[in-house]
C-alpha positions, -999 to +999 in steps of 0.1 A: +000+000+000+013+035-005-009+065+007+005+103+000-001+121+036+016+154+025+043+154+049+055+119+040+049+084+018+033+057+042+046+024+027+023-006+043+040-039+034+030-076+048+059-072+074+056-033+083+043+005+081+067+029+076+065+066+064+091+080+039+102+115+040+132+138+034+145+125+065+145+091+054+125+059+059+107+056+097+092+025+108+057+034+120+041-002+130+059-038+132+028-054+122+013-052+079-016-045+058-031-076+037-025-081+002-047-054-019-054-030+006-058+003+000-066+032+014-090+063+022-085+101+037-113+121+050-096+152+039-074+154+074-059+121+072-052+088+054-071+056+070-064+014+063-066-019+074-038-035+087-033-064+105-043-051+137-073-031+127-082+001+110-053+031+113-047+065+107-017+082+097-001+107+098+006+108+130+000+070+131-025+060+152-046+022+156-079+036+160-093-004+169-068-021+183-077-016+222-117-020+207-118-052+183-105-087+182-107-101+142-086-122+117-069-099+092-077-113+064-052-127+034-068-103+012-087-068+020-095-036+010-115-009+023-132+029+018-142+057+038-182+060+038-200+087+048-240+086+051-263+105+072-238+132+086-215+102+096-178+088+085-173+052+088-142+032+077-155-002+055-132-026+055-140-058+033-118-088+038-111-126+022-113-149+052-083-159+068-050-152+095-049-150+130-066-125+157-037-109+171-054-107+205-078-125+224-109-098+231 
């Protein structure tokens, strides 16, 4: 996945997030995105799936990790919704992985 967030290139791989700026590359999260995913920015910052739940960046922030317990997915992708005065985060994914926590 790569997302532009102005101030920096956020690079989500199966293995990492990392942002890329003139300062180099930083590692943002140890943990991936699924194959295919892609993201969505409701105009003040960029929002994905990763393996842990849904995240913003930039700054990085899990927004579901303390909240949600689900398999990643092998495969996902996702869009930002917004109906009836409300933003919500969709995320679709193909069945699989491993719940990284046991809510």
């Amino acid at each position: 996945m790569l997302a532009d967030a102005d101030s920096a290139l956020i690079v989500g791989t199966t293995k990492g997030i990392h942002a890329y700026n003139a300062d180099g590359l930083q590692e943002l999260a140890d943990y991936g995105v699924p194959k295919g995913q892609h993201w969505s920015t409701d105009g003040n910052r960029i929002l994905f799936w990763t393996e842990r739940g849904v995240c913003s960046a930039i700054p990085f922030t899990n927004l579901t990790e303390k909240y949600v317990s689900v398999a990643p997915g092998v495969r996902a992708g996702g869009c930002l919704v917004r109906s009836g005065g409300q933003k919500r985060y969709l995320s679709v994914i193909q069945q699989g992985g491993s719940a990284f926590n046991s809510f």
